[in-house]
Structures are given as structure tokens and as C-alpha cells.
N, C-alpha and C positions, 0 to 999 in steps of 0.2 A: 602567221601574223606575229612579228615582234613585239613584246613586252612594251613598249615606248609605244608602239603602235597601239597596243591594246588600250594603256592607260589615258593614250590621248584622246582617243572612240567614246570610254569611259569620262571622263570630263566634257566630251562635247556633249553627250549625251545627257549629263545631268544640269550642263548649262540650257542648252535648249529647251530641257521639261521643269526649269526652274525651280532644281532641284539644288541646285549650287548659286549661292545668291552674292554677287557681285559688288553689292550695295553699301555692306557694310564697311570697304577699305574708301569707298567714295566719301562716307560719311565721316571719317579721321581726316581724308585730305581738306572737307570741309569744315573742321574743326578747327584746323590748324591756320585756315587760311581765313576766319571768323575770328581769331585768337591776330593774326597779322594787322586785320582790320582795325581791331579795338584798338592793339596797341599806338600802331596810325593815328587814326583818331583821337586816340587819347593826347598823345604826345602833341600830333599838329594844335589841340585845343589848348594847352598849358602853355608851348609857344606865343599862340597868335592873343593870350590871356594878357602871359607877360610883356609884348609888346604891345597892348592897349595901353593907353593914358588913361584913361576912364572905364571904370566898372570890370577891368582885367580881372580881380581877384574870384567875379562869380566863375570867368571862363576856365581859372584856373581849376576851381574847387570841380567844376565842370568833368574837366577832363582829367583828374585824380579818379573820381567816380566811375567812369569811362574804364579808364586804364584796372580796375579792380572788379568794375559789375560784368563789363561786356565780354573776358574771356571767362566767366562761370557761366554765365547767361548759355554763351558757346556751348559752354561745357554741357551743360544740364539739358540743352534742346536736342544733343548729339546724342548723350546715353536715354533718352528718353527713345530716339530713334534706334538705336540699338538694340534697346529691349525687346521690342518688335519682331527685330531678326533672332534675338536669344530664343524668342518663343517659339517661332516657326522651327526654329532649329532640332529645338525641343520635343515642340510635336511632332515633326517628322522621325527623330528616334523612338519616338514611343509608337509611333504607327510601323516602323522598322522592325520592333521587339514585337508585337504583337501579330506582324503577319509572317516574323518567322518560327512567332511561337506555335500559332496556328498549321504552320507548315509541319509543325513537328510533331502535331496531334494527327493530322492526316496520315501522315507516314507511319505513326506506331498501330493506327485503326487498322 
């Protein structure tokens, strides 16, 4: 079995026992595209503000708000999600170091 071969067996395999987790590059392209939205929004709101005759200035003030809250909002609901994955990440290295520290006890018994 080739090296390419082995490493790809090696990946399927910890994709499958959901050991390698997928989630967190989903969760940047969801960022980004939460970040696309606000700014969207934002903008088409300060637009359609300043072409009001009447009462534009709240839609303006509106979508300034928009354009500053909604890509931290993004930001803050994304790394909250993250963290999640940090942890798991986390503990499965510490579950790593402990069953091959365990490994290491049995071998010198």
C-alpha cells in the first residue's frame, strides 16, 4: 500500500468515526457570507433611507447600525461556535495522551 494510499484510508477513517470534524471551515464560509448579508442589508437600508421623502433619516441611522452590529453579531455567534469544536478538539488530545500514556504503563509492567 502507497504512502497517498495509506494517508487517504487514514483520513477516511477518522472522517467516518468523527474523528476529524468538517464543521468548522463551514462555519468561516458562514461567517463570511453573514458578514456579505449585513453588509447588503445595511447598504440597501441607507439607500432606500436616502431616497425616502419622509422619515429616511431613521432608515438611514437604521442601516449604519446594520452595517457595524450585524458582522460582530456574525462574528461573536461564529467563535462561540468554534469553541465547541476547540473543545472537542481538545479533549480528544487529552484522551490521546492518556491512552497512550496508559499504553506505556502496560508495556514497562
Amino acid at each position: 500500500m502507497s504512502n497517498n494510499q495509506k494517508e487517504l484510508n487514514d483520513y477516511l477513517r477518522e472522517f467516518v468515526s468523527f474523528n476529524k470534524m468538517i464543521t468548522p471551515t463551514i462555519i468561516k464560509i458562514i461567517f463570511w457570507i453573514g458578514v456579505a448579508v449585513s453588509i447588503f442589508i445595511g447598504l440597501s437600508s441607507i439607500v432606500s433611507g436616502m431616497a425616502a421623502q419622509f422619515g429616511g433619516g431613521f432608515q438611514v441611522f437604521f442601516g449604519l447600525i446594520i452595517l457595524v452590529v450585524g458582522p460582530l453579531t456574525s462574528r461573536v455567534y461564529c467563535e462561540l461556535l468554534i469553541v465547541i469544536f476547540k473543545m472537542h478538539e481538545s479533549l480528544n488530545n487529552i484522551d490521546n495522551k492518556l491512552s497512550s500514556d496508559s499504553q506505556q504503563e502496560i508495556t514497562e509492567e
